[in-house]
N, CA, C and O atoms as a GROMACS GRO file, in nm:
protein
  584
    1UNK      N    1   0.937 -11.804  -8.238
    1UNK     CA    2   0.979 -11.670  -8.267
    1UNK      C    3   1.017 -11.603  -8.134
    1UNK      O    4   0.943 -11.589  -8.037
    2UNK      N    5   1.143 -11.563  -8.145
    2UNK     CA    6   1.172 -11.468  -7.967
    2UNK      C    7   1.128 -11.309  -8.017
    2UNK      O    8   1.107 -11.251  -8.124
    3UNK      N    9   1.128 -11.289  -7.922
    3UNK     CA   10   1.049 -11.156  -7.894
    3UNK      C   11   1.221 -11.092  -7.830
    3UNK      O   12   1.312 -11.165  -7.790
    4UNK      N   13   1.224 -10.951  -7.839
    4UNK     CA   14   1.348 -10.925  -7.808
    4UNK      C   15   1.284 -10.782  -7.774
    4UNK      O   16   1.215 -10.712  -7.847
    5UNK      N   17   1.317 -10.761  -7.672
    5UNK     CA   18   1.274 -10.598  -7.553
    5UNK      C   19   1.343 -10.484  -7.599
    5UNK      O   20   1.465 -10.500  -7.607
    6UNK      N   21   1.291 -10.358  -7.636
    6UNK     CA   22   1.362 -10.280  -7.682
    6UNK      C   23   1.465 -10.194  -7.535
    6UNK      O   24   1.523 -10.086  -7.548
    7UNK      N   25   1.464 -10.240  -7.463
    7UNK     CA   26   1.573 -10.197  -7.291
    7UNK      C   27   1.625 -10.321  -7.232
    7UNK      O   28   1.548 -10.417  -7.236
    8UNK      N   29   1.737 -10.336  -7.179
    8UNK     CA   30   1.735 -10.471  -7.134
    8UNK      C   31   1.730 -10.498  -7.037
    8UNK      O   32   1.805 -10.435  -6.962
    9UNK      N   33   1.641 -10.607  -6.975
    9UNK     CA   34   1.619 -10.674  -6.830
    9UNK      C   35   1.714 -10.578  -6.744
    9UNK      O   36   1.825 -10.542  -6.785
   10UNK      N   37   1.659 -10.540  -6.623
   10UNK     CA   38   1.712 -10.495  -6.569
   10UNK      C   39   1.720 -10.603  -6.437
   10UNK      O   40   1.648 -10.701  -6.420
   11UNK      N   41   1.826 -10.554  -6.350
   11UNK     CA   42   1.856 -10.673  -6.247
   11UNK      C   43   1.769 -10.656  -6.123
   11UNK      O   44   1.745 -10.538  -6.098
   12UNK      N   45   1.698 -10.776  -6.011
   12UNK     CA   46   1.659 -10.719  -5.920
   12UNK      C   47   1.698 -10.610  -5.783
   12UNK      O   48   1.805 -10.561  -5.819
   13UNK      N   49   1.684 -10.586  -5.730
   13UNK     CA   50   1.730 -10.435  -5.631
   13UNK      C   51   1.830 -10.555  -5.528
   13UNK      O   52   1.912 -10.491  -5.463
   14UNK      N   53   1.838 -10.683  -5.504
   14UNK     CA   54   1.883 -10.692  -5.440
   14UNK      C   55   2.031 -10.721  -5.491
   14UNK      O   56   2.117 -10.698  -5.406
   15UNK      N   57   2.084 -10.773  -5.630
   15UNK     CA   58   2.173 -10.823  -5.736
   15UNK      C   59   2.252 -10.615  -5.754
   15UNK      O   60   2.366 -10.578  -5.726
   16UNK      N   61   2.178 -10.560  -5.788
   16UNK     CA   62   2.203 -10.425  -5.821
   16UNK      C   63   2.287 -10.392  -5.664
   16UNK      O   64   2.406 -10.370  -5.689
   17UNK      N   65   2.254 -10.381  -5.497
   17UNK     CA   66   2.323 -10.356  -5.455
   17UNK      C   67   2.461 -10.463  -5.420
   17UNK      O   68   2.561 -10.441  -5.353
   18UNK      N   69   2.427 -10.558  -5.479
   18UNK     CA   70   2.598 -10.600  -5.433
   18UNK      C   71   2.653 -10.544  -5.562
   18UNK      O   72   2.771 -10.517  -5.540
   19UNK      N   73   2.623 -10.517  -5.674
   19UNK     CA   74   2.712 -10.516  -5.770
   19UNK      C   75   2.755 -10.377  -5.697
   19UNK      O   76   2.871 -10.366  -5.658
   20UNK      N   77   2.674 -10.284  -5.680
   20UNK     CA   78   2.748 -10.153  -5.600
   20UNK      C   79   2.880 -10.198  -5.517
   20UNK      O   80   3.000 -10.170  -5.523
   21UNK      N   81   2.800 -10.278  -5.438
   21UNK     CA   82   2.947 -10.273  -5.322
   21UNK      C   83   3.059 -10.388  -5.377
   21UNK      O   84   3.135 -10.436  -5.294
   22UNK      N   85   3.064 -10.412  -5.460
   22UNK     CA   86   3.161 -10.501  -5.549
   22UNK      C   87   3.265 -10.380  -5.635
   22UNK      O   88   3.380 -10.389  -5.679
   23UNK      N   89   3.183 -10.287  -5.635
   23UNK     CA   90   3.204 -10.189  -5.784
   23UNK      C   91   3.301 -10.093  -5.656
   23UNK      O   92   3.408 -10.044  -5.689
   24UNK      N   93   3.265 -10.081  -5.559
   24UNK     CA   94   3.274  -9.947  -5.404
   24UNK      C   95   3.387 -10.059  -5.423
   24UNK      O   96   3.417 -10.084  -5.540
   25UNK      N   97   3.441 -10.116  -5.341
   25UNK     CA   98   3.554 -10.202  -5.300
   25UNK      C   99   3.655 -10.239  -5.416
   25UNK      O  100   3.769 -10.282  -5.401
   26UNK      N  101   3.605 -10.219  -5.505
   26UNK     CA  102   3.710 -10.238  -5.616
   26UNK      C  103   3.758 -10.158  -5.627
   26UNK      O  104   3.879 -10.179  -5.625
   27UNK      N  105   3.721 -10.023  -5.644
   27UNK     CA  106   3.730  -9.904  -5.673
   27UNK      C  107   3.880  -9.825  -5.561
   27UNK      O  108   3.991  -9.778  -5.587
   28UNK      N  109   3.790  -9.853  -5.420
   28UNK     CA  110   3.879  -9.848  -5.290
   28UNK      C  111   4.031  -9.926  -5.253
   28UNK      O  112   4.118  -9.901  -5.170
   29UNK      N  113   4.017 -10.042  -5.368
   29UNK     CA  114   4.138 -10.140  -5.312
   29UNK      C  115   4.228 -10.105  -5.422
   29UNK      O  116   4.337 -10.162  -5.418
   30UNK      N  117   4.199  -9.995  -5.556
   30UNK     CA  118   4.241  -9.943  -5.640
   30UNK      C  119   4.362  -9.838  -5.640
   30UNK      O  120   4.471  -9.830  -5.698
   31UNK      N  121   4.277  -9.750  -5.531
   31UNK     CA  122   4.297  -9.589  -5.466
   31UNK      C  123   4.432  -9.652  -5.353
   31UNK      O  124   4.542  -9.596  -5.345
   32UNK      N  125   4.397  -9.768  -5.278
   32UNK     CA  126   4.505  -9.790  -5.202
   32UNK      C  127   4.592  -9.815  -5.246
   32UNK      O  128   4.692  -9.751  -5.214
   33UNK      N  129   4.604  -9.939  -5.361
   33UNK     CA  130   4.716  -9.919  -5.391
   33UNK      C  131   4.784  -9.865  -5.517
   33UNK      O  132   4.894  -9.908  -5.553
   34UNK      N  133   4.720  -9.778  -5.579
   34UNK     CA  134   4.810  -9.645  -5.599
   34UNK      C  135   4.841  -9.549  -5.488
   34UNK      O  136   4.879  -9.434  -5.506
   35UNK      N  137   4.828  -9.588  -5.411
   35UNK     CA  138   4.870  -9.455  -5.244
   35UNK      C  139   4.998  -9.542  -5.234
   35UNK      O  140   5.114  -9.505  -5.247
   36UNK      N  141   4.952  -9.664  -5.211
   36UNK     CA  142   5.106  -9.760  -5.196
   36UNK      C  143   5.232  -9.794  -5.262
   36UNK      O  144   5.340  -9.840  -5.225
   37UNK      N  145   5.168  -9.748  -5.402
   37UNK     CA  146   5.256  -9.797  -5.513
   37UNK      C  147   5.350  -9.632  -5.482
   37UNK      O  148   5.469  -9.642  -5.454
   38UNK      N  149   5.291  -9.500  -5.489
   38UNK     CA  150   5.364  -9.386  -5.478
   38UNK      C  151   5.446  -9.400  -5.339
   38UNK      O  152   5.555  -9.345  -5.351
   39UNK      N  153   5.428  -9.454  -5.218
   39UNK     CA  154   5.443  -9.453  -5.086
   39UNK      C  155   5.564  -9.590  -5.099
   39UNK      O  156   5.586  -9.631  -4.985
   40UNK      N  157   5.631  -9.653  -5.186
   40UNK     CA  158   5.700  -9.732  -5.233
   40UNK      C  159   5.798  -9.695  -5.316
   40UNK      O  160   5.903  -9.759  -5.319
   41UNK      N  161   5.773  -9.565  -5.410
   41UNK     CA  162   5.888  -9.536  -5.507
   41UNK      C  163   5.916  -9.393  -5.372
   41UNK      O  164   6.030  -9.348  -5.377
   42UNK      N  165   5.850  -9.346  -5.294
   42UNK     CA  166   5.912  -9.231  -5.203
   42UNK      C  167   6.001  -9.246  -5.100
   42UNK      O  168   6.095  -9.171  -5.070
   43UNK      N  169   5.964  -9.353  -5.043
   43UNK     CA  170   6.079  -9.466  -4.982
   43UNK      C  171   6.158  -9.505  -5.013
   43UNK      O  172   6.246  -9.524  -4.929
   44UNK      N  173   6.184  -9.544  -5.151
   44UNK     CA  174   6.280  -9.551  -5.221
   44UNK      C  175   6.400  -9.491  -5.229
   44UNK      O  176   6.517  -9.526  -5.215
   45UNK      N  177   6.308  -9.327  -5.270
   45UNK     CA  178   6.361  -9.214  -5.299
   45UNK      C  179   6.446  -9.180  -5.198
   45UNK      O  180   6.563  -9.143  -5.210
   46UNK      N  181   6.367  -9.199  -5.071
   46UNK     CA  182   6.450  -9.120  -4.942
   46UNK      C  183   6.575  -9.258  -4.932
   46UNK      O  184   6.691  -9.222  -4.910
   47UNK      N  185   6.554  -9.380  -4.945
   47UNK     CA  186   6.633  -9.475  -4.925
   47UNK      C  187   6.746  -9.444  -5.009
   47UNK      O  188   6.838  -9.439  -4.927
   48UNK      N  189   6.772  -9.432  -5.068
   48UNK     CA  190   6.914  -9.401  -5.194
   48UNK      C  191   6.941  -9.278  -5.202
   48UNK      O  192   7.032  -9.238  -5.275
   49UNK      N  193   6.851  -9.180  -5.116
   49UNK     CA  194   6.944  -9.014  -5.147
   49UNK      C  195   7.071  -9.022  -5.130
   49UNK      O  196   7.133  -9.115  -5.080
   50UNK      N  197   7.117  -8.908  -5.180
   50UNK     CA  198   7.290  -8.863  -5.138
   50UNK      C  199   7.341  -8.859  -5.024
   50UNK      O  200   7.463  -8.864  -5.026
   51UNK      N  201   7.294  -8.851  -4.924
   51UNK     CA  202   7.334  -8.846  -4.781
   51UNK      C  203   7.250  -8.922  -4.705
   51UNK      O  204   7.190  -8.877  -4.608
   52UNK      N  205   7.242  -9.062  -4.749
   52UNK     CA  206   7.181  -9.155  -4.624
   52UNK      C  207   7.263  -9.211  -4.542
   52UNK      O  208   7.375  -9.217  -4.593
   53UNK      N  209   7.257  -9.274  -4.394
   53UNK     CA  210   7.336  -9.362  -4.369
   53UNK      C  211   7.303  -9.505  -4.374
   53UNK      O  212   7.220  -9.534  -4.460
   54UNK      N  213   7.352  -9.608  -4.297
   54UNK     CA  214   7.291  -9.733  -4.360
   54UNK      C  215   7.203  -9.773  -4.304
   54UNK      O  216   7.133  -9.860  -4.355
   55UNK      N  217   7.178  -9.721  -4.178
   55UNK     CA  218   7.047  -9.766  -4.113
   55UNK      C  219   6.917  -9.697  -4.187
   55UNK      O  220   6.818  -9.754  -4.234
   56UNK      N  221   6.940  -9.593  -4.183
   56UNK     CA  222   6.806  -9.567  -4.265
   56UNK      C  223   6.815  -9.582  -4.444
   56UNK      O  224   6.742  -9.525  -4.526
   57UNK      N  225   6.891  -9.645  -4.462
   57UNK     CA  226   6.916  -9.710  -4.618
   57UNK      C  227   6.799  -9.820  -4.574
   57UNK      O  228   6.680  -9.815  -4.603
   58UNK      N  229   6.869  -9.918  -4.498
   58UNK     CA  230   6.810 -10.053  -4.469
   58UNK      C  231   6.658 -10.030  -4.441
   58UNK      O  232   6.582 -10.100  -4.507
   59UNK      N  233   6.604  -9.941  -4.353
   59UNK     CA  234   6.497  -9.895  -4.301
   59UNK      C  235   6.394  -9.832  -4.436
   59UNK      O  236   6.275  -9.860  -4.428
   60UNK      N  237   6.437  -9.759  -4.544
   60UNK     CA  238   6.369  -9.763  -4.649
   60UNK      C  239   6.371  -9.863  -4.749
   60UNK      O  240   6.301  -9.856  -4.851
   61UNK      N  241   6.472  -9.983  -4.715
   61UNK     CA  242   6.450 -10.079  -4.855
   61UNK      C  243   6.304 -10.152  -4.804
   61UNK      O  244   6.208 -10.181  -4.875
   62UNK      N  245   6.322 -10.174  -4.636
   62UNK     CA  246   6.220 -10.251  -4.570
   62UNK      C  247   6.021 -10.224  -4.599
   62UNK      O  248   5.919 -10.293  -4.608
   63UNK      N  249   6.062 -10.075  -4.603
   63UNK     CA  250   5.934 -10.014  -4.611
   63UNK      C  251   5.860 -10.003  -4.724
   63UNK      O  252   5.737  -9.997  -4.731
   64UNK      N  253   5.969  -9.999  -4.846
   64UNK     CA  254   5.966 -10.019  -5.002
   64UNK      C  255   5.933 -10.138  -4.990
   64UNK      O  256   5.812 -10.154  -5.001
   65UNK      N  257   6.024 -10.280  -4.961
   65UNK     CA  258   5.976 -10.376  -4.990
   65UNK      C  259   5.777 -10.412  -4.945
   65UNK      O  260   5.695 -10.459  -5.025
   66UNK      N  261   5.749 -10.374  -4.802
   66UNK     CA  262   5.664 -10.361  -4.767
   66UNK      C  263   5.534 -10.258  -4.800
   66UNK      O  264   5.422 -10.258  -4.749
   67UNK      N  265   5.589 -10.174  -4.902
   67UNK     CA  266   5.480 -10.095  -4.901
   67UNK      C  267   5.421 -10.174  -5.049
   67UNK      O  268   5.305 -10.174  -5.090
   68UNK      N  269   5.570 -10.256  -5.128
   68UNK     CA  270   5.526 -10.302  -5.285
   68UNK      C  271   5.450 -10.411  -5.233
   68UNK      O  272   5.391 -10.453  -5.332
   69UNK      N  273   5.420 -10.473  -5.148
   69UNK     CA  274   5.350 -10.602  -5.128
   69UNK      C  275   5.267 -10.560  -5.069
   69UNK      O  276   5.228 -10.643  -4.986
   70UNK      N  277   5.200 -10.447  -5.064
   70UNK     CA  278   5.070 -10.430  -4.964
   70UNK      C  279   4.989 -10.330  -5.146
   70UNK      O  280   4.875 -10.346  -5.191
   71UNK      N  281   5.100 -10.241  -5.203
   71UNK     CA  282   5.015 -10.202  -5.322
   71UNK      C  283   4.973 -10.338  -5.423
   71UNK      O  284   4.864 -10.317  -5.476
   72UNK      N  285   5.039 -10.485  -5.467
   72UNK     CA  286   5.038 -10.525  -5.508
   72UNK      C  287   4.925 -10.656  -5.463
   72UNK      O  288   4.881 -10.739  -5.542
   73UNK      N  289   4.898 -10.648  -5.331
   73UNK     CA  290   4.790 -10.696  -5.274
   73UNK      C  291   4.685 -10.634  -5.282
   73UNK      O  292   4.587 -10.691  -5.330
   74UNK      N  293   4.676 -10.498  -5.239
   74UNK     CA  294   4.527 -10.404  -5.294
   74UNK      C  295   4.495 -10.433  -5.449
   74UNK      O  296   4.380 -10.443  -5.493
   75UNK      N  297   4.612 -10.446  -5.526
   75UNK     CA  298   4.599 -10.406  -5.705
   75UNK      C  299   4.527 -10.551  -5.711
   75UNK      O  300   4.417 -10.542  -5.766
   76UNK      N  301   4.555 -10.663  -5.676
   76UNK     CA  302   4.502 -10.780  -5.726
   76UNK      C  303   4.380 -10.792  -5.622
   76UNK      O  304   4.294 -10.840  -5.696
   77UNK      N  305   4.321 -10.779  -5.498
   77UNK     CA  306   4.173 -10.711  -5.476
   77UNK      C  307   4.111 -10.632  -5.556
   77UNK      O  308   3.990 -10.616  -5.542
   78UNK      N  309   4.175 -10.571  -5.650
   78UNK     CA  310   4.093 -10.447  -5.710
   78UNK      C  311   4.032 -10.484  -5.804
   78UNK      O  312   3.924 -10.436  -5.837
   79UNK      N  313   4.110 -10.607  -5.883
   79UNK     CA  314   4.129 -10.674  -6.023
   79UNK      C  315   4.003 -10.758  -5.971
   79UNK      O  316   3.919 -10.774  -6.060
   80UNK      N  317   3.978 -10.799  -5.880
   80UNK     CA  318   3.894 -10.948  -5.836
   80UNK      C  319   3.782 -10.857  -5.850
   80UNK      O  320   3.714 -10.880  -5.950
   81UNK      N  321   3.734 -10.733  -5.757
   81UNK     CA  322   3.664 -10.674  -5.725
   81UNK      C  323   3.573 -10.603  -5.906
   81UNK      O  324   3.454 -10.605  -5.941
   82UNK      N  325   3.678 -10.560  -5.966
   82UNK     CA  326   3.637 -10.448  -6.036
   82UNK      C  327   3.544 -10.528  -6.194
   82UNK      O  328   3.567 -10.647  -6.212
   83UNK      N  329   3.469 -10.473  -6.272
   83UNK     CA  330   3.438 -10.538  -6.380
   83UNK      C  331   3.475 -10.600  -6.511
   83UNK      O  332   3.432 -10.675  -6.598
   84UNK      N  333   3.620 -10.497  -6.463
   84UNK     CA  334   3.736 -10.532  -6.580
   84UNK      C  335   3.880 -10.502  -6.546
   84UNK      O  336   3.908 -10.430  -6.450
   85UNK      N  337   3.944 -10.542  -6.601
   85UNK     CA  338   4.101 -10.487  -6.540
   85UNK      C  339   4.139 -10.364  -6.640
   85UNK      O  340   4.254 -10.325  -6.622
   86UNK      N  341   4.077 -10.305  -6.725
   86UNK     CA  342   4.130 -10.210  -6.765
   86UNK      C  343   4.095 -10.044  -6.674
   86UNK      O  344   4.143  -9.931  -6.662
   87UNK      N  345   3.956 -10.143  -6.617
   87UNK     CA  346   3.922  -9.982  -6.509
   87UNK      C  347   3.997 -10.012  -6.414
   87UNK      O  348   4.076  -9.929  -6.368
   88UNK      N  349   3.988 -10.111  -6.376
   88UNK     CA  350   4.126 -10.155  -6.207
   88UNK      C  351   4.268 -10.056  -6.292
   88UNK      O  352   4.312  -9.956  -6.237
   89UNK      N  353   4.314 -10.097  -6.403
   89UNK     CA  354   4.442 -10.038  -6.416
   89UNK      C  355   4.432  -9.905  -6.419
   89UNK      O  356   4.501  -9.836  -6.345
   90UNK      N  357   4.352  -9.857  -6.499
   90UNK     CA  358   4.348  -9.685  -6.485
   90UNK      C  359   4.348  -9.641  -6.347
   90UNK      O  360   4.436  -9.566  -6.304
   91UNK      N  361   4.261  -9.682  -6.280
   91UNK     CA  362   4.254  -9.638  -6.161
   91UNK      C  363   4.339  -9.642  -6.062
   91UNK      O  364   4.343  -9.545  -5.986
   92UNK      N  365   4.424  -9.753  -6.042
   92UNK     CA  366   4.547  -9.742  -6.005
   92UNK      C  367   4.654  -9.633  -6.035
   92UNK      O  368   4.744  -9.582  -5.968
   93UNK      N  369   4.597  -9.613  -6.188
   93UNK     CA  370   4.705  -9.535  -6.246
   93UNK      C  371   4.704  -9.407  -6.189
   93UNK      O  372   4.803  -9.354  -6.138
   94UNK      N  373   4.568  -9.346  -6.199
   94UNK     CA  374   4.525  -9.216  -6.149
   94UNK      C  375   4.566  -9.237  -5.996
   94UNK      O  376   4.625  -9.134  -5.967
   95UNK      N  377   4.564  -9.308  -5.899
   95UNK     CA  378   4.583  -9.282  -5.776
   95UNK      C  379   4.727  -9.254  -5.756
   95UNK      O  380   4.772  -9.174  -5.674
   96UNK      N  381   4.808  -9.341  -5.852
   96UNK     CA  382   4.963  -9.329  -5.839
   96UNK      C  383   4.981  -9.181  -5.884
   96UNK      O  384   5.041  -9.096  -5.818
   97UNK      N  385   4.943  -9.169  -5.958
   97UNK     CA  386   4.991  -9.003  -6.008
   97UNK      C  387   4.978  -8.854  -5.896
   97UNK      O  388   5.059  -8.764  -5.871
   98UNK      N  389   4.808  -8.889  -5.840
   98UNK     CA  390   4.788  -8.850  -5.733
   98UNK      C  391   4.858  -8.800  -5.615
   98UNK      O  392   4.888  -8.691  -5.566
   99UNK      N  393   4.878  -8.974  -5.578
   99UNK     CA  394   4.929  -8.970  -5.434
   99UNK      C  395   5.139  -8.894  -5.454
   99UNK      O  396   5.210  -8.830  -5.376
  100UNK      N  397   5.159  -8.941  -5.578
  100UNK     CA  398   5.299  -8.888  -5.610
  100UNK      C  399   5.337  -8.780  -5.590
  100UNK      O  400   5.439  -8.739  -5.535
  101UNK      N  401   5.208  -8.705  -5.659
  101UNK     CA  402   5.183  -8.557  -5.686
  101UNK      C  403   5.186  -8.482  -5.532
  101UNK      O  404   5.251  -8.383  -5.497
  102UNK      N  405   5.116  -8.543  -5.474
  102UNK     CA  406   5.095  -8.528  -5.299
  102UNK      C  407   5.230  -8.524  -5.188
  102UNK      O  408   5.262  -8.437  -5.106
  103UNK      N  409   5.308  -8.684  -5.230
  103UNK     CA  410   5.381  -8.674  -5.164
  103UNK      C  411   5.522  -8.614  -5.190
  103UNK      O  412   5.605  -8.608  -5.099
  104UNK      N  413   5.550  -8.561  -5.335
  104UNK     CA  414   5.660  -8.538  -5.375
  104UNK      C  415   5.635  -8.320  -5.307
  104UNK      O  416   5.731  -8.243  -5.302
  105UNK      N  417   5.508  -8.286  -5.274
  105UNK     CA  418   5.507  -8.179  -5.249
  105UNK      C  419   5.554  -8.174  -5.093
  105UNK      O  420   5.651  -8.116  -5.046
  106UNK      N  421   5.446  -8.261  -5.023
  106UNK     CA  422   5.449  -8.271  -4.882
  106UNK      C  423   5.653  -8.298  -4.818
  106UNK      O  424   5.712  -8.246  -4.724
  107UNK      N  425   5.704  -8.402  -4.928
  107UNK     CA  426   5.827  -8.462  -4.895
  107UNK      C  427   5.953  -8.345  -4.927
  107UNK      O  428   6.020  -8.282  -4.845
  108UNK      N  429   5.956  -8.340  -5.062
  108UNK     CA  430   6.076  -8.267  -5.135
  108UNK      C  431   6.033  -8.114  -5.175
  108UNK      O  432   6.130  -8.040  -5.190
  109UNK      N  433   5.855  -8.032  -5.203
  109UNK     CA  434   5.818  -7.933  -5.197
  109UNK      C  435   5.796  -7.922  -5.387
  109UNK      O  436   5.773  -7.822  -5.454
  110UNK      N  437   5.813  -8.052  -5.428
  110UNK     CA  438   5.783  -7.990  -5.525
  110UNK      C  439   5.662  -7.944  -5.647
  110UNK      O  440   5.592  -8.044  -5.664
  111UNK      N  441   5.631  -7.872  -5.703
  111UNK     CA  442   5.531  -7.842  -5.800
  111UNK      C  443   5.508  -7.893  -5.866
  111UNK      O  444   5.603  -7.923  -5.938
  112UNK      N  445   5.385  -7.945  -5.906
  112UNK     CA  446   5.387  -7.938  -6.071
  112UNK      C  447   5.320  -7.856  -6.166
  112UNK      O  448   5.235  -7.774  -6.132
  113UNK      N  449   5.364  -7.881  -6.321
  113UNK     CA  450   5.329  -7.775  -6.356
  113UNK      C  451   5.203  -7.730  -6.416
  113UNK      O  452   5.150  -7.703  -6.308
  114UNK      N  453   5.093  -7.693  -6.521
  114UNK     CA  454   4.989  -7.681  -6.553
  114UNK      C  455   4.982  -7.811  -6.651
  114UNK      O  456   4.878  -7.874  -6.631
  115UNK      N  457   5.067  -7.868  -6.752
  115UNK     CA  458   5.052  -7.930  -6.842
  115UNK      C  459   5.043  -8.073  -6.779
  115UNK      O  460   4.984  -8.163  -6.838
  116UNK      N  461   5.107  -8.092  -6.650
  116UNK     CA  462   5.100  -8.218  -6.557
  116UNK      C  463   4.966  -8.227  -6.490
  116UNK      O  464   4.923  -8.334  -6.446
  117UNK      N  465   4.890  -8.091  -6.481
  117UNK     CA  466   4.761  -8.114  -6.382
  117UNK      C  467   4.641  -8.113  -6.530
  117UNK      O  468   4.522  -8.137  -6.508
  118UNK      N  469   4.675  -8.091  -6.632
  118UNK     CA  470   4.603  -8.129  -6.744
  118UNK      C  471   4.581  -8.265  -6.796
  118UNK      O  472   4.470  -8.317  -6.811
  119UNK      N  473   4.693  -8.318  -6.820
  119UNK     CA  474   4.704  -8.470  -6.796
  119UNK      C  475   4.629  -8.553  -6.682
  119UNK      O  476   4.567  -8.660  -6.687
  120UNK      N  477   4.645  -8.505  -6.623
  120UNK     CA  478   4.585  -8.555  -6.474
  120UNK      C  479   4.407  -8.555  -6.504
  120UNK      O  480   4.327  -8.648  -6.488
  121UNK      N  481   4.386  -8.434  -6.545
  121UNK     CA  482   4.224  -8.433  -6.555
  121UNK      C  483   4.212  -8.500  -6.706
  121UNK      O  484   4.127  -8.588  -6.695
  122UNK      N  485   4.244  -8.497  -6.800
  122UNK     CA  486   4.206  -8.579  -6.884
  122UNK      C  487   4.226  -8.737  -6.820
  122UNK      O  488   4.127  -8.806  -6.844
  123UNK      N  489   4.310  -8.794  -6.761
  123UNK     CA  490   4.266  -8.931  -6.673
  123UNK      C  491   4.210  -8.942  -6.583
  123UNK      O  492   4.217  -9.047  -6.518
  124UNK      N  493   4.142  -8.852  -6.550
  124UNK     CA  494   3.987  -8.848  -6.467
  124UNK      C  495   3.896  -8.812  -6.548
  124UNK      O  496   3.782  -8.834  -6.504
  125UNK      N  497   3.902  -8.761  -6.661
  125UNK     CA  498   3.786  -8.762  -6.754
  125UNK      C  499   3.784  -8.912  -6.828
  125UNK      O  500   3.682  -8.975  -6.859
  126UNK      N  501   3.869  -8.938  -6.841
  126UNK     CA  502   3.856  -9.084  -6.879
  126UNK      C  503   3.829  -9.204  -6.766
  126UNK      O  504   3.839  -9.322  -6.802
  127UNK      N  505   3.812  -9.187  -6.695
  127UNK     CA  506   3.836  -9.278  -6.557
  127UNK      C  507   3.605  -9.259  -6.524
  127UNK      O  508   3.519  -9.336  -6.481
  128UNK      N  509   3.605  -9.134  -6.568
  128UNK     CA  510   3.462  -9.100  -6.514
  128UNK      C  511   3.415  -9.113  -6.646
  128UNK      O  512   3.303  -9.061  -6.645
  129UNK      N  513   3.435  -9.146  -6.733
  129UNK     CA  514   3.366  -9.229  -6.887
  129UNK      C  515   3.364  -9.355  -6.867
  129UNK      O  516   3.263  -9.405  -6.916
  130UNK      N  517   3.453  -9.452  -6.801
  130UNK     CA  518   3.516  -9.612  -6.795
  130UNK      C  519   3.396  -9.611  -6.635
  130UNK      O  520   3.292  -9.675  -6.651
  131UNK      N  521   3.402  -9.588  -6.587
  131UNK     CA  522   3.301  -9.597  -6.452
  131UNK      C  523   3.162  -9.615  -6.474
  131UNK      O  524   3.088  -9.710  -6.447
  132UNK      N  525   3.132  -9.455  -6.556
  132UNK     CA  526   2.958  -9.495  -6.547
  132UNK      C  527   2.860  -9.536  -6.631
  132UNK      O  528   2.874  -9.507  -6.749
  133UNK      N  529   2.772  -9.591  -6.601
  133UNK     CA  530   2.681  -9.686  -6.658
  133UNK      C  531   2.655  -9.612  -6.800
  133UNK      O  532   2.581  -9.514  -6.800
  134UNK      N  533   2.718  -9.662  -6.931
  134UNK     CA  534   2.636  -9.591  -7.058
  134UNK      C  535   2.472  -9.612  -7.110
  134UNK      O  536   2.460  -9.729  -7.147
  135UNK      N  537   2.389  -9.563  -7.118
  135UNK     CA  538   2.276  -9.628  -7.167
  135UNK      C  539   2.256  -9.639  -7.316
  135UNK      O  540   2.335  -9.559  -7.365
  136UNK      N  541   2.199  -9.691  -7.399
  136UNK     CA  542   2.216  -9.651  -7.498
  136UNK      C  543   2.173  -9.567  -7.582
  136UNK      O  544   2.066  -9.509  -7.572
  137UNK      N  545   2.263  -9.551  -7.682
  137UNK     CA  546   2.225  -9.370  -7.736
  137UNK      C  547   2.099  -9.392  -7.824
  137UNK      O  548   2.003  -9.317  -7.804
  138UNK      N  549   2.091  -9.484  -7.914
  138UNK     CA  550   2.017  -9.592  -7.962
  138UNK      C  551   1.958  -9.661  -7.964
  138UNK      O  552   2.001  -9.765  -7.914
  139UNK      N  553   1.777  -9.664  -8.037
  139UNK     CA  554   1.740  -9.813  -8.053
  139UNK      C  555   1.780  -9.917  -8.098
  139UNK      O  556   1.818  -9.914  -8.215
  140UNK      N  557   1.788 -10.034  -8.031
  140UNK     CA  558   1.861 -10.169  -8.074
  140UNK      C  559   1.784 -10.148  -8.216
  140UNK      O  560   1.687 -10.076  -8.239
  141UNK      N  561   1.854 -10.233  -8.304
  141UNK     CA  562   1.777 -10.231  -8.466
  141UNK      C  563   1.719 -10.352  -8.385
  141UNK      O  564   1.747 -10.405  -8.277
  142UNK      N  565   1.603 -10.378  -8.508
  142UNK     CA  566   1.492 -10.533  -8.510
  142UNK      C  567   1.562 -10.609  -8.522
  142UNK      O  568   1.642 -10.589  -8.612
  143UNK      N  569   1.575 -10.717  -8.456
  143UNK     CA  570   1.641 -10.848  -8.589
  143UNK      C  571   1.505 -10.889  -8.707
  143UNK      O  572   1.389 -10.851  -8.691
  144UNK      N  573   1.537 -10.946  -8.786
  144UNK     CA  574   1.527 -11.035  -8.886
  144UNK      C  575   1.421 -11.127  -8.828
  144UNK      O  576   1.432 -11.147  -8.707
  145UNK      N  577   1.334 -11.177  -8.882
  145UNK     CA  578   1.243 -11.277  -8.808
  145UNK      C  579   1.296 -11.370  -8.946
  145UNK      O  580   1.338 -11.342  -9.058
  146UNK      N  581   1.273 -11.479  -8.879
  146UNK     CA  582   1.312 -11.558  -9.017
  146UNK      C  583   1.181 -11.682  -9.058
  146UNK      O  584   1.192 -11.752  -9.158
   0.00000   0.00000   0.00000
């Protein structure tokens, strides 16, 4: 007959801090490259404006190309790192929006508007649901002894 614990095993203190710093570094290689992935379509941006010449055409395809292989290197650290790829992807997602949001002000000046920074916090309210530890709301039912 198994006996079944109404909480479950918890891990020792030393298993618990790597999962932290597994969980920290995933998290971090996430944030980068959504900084990179936005820092790739802005380069872009400046690369193909209306009035470039070709040196700095060439000079933003370089930096684009280079900034997509440094976000796409963080994104697959993040994936290795993280517990699942659906929090690696959100989180990417949220950093891209972020850093966009950042640089499209800092670069071109522009705003956004209330319904864009609403969006934004509902994928940080979801991002801070997908992150932390749920416990349960619930006693496990008994099983069945047979």
């Amino acid at each position: 007959m198994a006996v079944y614990p109404d909480s479950p095993a918890g891990f020792p203190r030393h298993l618990q801090a790597g999962a932290m710093r597994r969980r920290f570094w995933g998290v971090f290689n996430c944030l980068c490259a959504g900084a990179f992935g936005a820092l790739a379509a802005a380069s872009a941006k400046l690369a193909f404006g209306s009035q470039v010449n070709v040196a700095f055409c060439t000079l933003g395809i370089i930096v684009m190309a280079m900034t997509n292989s440094l976000m796409w290197t963080f994104f697959s650290r993040g994936l290795s790192f993280s517990m699942s790829s659906a929090i690696a992807s959100v989180t990417v997602t949220f950093s891209n929006i972020l850093s966009s949001a950042f640089l499209g002000f800092v670069l071109y000046g522009e705003c956004q508007e209330v319904l864009w920074w609403g969006g934004a916090f509902l994928i940080l309210c979801g991002l801070i649901l997908i992150h932390r530890n749920l416990s349960p709301l619930r006693k496990a039912l008994p099983h069945k002894q047979q």
